[in-house]
Structure formats: structure tokens, C-alpha cells
C-alpha positions as CSV (number, residue, x, y, z in Angstrom):
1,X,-19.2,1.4,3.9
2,X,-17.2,-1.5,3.5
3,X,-17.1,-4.3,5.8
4,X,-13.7,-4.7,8.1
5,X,-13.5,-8.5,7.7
6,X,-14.7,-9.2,4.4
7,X,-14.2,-5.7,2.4
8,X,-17.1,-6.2,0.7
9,X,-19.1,-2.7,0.3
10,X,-22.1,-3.2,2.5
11,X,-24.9,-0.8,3.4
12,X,-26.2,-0.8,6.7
13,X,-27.6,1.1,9.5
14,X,-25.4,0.9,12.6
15,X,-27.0,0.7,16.1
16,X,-26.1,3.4,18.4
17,X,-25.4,3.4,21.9
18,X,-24.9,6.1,24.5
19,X,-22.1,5.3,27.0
20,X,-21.6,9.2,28.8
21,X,-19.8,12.0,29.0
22,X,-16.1,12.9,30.1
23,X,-13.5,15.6,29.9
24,X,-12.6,14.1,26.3
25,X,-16.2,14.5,24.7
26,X,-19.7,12.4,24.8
27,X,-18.8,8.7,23.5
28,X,-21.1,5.9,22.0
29,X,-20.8,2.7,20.6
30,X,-21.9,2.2,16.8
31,X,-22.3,-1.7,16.3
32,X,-23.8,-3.1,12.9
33,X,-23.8,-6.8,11.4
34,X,-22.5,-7.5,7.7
35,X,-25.2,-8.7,5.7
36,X,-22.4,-11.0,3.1
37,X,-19.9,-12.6,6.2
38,X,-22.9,-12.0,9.2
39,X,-19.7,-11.0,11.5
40,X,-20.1,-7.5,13.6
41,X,-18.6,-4.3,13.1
42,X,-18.5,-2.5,16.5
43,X,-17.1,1.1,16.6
44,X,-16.2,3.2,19.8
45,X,-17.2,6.9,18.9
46,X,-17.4,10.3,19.8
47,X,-20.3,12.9,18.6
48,X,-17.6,14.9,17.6
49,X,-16.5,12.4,14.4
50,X,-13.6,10.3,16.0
51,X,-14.4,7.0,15.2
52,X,-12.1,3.7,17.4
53,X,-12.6,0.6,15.7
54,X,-13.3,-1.9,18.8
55,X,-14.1,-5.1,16.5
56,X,-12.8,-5.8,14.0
57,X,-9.5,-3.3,15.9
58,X,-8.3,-2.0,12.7
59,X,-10.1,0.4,10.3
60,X,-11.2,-1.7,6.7
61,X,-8.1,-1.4,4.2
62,X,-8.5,-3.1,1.0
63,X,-6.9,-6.7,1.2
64,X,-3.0,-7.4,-0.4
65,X,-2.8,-10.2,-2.5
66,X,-0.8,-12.6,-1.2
67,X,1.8,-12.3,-3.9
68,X,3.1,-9.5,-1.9
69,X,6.0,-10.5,0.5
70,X,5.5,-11.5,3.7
71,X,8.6,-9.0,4.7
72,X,6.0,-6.3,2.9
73,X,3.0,-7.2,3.8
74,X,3.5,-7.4,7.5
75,X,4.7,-4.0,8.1
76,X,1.5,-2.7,5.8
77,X,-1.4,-4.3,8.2
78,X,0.5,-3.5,11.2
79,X,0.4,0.4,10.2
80,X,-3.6,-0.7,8.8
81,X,-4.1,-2.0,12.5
82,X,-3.3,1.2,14.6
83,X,-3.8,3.4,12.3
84,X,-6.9,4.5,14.4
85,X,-4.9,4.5,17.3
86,X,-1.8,6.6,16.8
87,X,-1.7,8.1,13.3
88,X,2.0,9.5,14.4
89,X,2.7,5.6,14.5
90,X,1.4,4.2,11.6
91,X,2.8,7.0,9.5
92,X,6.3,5.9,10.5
93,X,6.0,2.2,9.7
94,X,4.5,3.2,6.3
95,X,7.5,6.1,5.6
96,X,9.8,3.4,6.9
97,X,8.5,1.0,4.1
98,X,7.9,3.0,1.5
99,X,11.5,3.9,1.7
100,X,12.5,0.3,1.4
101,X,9.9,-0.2,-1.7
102,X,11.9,2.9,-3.4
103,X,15.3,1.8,-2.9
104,X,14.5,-1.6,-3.5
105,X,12.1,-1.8,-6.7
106,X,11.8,1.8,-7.9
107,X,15.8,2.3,-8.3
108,X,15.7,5.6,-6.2
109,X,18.2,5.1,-4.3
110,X,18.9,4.7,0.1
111,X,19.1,8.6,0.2
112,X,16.1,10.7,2.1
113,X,12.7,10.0,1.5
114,X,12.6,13.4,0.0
115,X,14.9,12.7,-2.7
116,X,13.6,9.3,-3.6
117,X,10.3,10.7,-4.5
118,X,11.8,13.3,-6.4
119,X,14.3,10.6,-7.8
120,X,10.9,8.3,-8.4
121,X,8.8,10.7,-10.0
122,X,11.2,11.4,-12.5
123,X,11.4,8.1,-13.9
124,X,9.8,6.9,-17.4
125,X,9.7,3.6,-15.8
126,X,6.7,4.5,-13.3
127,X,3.2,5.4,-14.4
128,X,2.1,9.1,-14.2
129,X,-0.5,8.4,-11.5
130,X,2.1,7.2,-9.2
131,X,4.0,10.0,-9.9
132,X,1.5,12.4,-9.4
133,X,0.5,10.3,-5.8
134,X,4.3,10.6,-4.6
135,X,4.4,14.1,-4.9
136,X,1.5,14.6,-3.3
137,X,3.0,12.8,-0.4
138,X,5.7,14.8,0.1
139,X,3.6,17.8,-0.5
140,X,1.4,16.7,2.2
141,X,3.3,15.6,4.3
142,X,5.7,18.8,3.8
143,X,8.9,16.6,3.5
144,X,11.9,18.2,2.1
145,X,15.8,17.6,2.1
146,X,16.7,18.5,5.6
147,X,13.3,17.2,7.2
148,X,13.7,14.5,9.9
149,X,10.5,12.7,8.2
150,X,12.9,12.4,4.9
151,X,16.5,11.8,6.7
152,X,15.1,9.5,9.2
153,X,11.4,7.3,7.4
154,X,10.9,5.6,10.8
155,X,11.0,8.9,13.2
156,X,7.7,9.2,15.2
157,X,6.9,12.7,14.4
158,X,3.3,15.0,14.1
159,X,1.3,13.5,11.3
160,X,-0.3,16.3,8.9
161,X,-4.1,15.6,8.3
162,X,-4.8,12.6,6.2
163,X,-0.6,12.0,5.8
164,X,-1.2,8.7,7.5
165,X,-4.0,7.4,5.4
166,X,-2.4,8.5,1.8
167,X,0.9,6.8,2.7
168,X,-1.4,3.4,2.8
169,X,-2.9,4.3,-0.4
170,X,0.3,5.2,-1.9
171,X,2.2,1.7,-0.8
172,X,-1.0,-0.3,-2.2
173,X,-0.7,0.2,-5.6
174,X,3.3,0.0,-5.7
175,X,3.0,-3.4,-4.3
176,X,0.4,-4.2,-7.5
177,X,2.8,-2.7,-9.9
178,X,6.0,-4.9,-8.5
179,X,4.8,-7.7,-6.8
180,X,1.5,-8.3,-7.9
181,X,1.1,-7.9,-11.3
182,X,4.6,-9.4,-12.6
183,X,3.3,-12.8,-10.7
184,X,0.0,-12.4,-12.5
185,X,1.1,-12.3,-15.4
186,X,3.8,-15.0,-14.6
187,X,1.0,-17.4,-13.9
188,X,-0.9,-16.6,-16.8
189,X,2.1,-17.4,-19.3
190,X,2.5,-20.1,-17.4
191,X,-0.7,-21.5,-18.0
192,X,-0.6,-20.7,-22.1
193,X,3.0,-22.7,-22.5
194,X,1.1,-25.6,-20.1
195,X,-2.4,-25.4,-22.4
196,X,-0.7,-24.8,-25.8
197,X,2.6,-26.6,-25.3
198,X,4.3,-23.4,-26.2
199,X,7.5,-22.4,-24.5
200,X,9.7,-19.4,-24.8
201,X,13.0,-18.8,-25.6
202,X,15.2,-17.0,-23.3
203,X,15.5,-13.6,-24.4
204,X,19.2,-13.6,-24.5
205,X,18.9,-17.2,-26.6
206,X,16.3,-15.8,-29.2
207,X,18.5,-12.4,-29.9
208,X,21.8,-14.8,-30.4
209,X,20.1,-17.0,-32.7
210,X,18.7,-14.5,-34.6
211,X,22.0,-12.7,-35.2
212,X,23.3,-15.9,-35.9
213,X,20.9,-16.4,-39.1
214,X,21.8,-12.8,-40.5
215,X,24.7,-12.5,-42.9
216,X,27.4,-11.4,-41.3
217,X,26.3,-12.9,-37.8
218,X,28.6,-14.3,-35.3
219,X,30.2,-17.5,-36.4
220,X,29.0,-21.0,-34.9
């Protein structure tokens, strides 16, 4: 498992408590303390599988790096943090923001969510594996051009099973392909012009001057 506050993959053995019985099933608490940030993980449960995070109160969600825009990130953990609570919710926020990501980064327009994924996954510009997890989404979660989900990202509609979760793990690695790695990489370049006094031309500067050296080039 990994741990809720500091997502490092732990391996523990819960304690579990009895609470009692109601017309909604028999619950118990599940508490366990992370061996790496000694915090506890306490779980409200039922015998039946469903599982409330109590402490921390959001399920563990790998962390965003904080190159990812406040604007972003804030919508992400707040459909991480009920999640557990109302699926139907957390779906909405995600749809509502992976639309945003789409028309925004990907180039797929302010249409339906239906036909930016389809608009997305035709792309050479994004990889195959986020092609293939787009279309997956909307398979799963049985979008199409009329559907409310598509014409309307933020409605608070009936989830299909596990529609909720994949819509976090579909946003995730969208963020690393526009936000994150670009300022990665920015930083690193940075770091090779500061450590090896190079600098680069403009890409627009070094074309010009090139043409410029070739017979036949522009004239100074």
C-alpha cells in the first residue's frame, strides 16, 4: 500500500476494529502507522469492501509536481479528496478539467468532451499511450456526441465503475507531458548555459543567419 501522506509504498498490517452493525452493513475501523513519516492511516470500513478514508480524508494519489499550475492543480486534489466520498463528484471536477487541459494544451478544441478525445487521439503530436488511455475514457465512461457527460464536462451524473479513478490517472500524466516535463527540461538547459557558459540562439535568429551565409541568402 502506499502511505496517504508521504506516498511512499509501505507494508503494514492494519489494526482492525469492530464498531456494529446497521441497515448499511457491519463497519470497522482499519488504523495502521507508516513505518517512513510515523503518521496514521485510519480507514472507516465495511466487511463488504467499501473503504472511507477517515485520516488522512482523501484516498493516496501520487503527488503533482509543483510545476503544475496552481489553477490545475487545485481542481485535481480537490476531485483526489472526495473521491471516496461521492465518485459522481469527483468525476465532474476531473471531466470539467480535463476539458480545459484539451482545449488548452492539446489543441482539441472547446467542443464536447467526446470530440476532443476523438480530436486528441488523432494527433501525431501526443504519445500512443495517451491515446490509447483517452479512448478508454470515453469507452468507459460511454461518452458520445449527444451525451450530457461530453456536452456539459461539469454535470454531476452516475459514474460507471472505476470512471472516476481513470479520469485522475488520465489527467496525471497530461500534466507531466505539458507542464512538467517542458520546465524540467527548461531548468536543465538552464543549468548547462550557466555551467558551460553556453547560450543558445533564438531559433528564428540561428535560421536567419544561416540563410544569410548561403549564396543567394537574403541581403544584409
Amino acid at each position: 500500500m502506499q502511505c496517504s501522506h508521504c506516498h511512499t509504498e509501505i507494508s503494514v498490517t492494519p489494526h482492525v476494529f469492530a464498531l456494529g452493525e446497521d441497515q448499511d452493513g457491519t463497519w470497522q475501523v482499519s488504523s495502521a502507522r507508516c513505518p517512513v513519516c510515523h503518521r496514521l492511516l485510519v480507514n472507516l470500513c465495511t466487511k463488504d469492501g467499501c473503504t472511507y478514508p477517515a485520516w488522512p480524508a482523501t484516498l493516496s494519489r501520487p503527488r503533482l509536481s509543483e510545476d503544475v499550475p496552481d489553477e490545475y492543480a487545485g481542481e485535481y486534489l480537490a476531485a483526489c479528496q472526495i473521491i471516496a466520498f461521492s465518485p459522481e463528484a469527483s468525476a465532474a471536477i476531473s471531466r470539467r478539467l480535463l476539458h480545459r487541459v484539451l482545449a488548452t494544451h492539446a489543441s482539441a478544441g472547446s467542443g464536447g468532451l467526446f470530440q476532443q478525445i476523438d480530436k486528441a487521439a488523432r494527433s501525431p503530436e501526443l504519445p500512443a499511450y495517451l491515446k490509447d488511455a483517452l479512448r478508454s475514457l470515453s469507452q468507459m465512461a460511454k461518452l458520445g456526441p449527444d451525451s450530457e457527460k461530453s456536452k456539459r464536462p461539469e454535470v454531476l451524473a452516475p459514474v460507471e465503475p472505476g470512471e472516476a479513478e481513470w479520469l485522475l490517472d488520465v489527467l496525471q500524466p497530461l500534466f507531466e507531458l505539458y507542464f512538467v516535463q517542458p520546465a524540467q527540461l527548461q531548468r536543465r538547459h538552464s543549468e548547462l548555459e550557466e555551467r558551460i557558459g553556453f547560450v543558445t540562439e533564438p531559433a528564428g535568429q540561428a535560421s536567419g543567419e544561416r540563410a544569410a551565409a548561403e549564396p543567394g541568402g537574403p541581403p544584409e
